[in-house]
N, C-alpha and C positions, 0 to 999 in steps of 0.2 A: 504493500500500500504506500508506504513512504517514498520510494522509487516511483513508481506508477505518478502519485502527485507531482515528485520533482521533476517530470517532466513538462508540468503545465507552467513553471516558475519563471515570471520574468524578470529581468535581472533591472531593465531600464525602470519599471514600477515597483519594484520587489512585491509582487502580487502573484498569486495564482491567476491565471487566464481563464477562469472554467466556463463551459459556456453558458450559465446563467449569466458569466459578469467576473469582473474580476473581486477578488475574496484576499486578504491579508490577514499576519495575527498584529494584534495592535496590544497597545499598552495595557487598555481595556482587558482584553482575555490576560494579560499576565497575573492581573492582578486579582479576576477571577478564579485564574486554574491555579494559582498558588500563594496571593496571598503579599508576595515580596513588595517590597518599597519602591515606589514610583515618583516620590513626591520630593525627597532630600534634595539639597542642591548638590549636583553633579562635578567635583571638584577631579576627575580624571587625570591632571596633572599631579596629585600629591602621588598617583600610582607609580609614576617614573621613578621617587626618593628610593632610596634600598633601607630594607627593614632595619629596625632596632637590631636583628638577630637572624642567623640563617637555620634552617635545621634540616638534621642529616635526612635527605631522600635516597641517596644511592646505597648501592649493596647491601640492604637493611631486611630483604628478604619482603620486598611489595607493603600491600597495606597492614597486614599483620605484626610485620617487624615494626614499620611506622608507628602504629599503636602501640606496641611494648615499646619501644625507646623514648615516648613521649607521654606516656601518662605515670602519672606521679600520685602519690597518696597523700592525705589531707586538703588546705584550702587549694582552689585551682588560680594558680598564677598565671599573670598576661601571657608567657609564652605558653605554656599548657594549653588557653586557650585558643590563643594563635595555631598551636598547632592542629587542637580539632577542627576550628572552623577553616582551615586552610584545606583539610581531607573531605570538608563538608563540601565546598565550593568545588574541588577538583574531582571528586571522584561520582555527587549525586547532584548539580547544580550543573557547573559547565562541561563537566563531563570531556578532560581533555584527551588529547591522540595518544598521550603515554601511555595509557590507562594505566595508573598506577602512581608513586609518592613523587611529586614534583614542586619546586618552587614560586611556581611559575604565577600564582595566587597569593604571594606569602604577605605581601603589603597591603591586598586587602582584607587578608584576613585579620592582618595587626591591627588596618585601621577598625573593622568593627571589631573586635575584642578588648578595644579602650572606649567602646561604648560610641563612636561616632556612626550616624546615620549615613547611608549610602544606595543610590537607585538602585540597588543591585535588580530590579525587573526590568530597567535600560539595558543594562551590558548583558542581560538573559536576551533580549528581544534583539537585540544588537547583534550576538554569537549567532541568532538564530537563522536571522537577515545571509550572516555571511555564511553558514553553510549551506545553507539553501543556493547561495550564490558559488560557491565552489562546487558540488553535486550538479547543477546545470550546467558549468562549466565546461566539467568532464563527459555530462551525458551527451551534449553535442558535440564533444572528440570522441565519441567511442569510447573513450578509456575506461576500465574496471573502478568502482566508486572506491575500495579499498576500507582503512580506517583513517578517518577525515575528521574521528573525536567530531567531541560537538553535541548540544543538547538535541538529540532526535527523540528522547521524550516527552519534551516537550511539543514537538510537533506531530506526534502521534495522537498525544490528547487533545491539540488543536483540532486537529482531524476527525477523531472521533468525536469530538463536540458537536460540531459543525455535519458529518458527515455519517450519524449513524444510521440514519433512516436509511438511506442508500445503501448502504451495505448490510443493513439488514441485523443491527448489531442495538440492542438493549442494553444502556449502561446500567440501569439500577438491576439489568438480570442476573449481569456477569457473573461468574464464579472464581472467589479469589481462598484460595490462590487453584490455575487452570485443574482440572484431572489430569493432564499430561504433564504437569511440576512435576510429582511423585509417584511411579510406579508405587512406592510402596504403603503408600496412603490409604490407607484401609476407606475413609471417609471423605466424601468433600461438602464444603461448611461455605454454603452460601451465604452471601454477606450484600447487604445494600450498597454500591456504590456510589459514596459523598462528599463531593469536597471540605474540607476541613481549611476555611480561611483562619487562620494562623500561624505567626508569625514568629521567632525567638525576640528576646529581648535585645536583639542587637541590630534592632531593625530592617533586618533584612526583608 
């Protein structure tokens, strides 16, 4: 399905072409399907500073290692913090190419974990804009799409928001988690599907 749409995307409107009209996700549905900050003023140049602090992403053994070398017992300190919400943004937010511990997030995670407000539903809508724009890219060179990282769950939800009638797809039917998750799942536990608008205390 994600493919299949990427091929309606135009790069000069950053819209879907579809033939009722053309269709976009806008700030509106960010803030719908998840809730994040839209409204902070957008200081994108404090992004450029290099953090208070680095921490170790390579040879740590992925996100597992990540986690044991950065969590710490009792109160949770700015870097402690930093380091969650740096795994938060890289691994289930912008969802980058490394898949796995990377820097690459580390100054904004510093900045909200000292408590400052941040669009982070811009630079979500923003990533979105541009993969969509590199997937079109490729699909009119032929090229194999590969891993391109990049929030494609967010644009599946878009999709399914917008497009479930036609596909024939009941959100509040769904079954989570699918029967094909676990062969060995004796049970499956339908659950209402709902957005939950909330947010962490870090504005996000």
């Amino acid at each position: 399905m994600l493919i299949s749409a990427s091929y309606f995307w135009s790069n000069a409107i950053n819209a879907f072409m579809f033939d009722h009209g053309p269709m976009t996700p806008t700030l509106m549905d960010v803030v719908m399907l998840t809730g994040l900050n839209i409204h902070a003023p957008d200081r994108s140049f404090h992004l450029l500073e290099k953090a208070s602090f680095k921490i170790e992403t390579k040879s740590i053994g992925g996100w597992k290692g990540y986690i044991g070398k950065n969590m710490n017992t009792g109160s949770v300190s700015v870097r402690e913090h930093t380091a969650f919400l740096n795994m938060w943004l890289e691994k289930f937010i912008f969802c980058g190419k490394a898949v796995g511990p990377t820097n690459n997030n580390i100054k904004l995670a510093e900045i909200l974990a000292t408590g400052n407000f941040v669009p982070l539903g811009k630079h979500l809508l923003g990533l979105v804009y541009h993969l969509l724009h590199q997937v079109s890219v490729r699909l009119r060179k032929n090229q194999p799409i590969t891993n391109l990282g990049g929030p494609w769950w967010f644009i599946q939800l878009w999709l399914h928001m917008y497009m479930h009638k036609t596909m024939v797809v009941e959100l509040s039917e769904m079954e989570f988690p699918s029967e094909r998750f676990s062969e060995e799942e004796e049970e499956t536990i339908t659950r209402r599907c709902t957005i939950i608008r909330r947010s962490s205390n870090h504005d996000c």
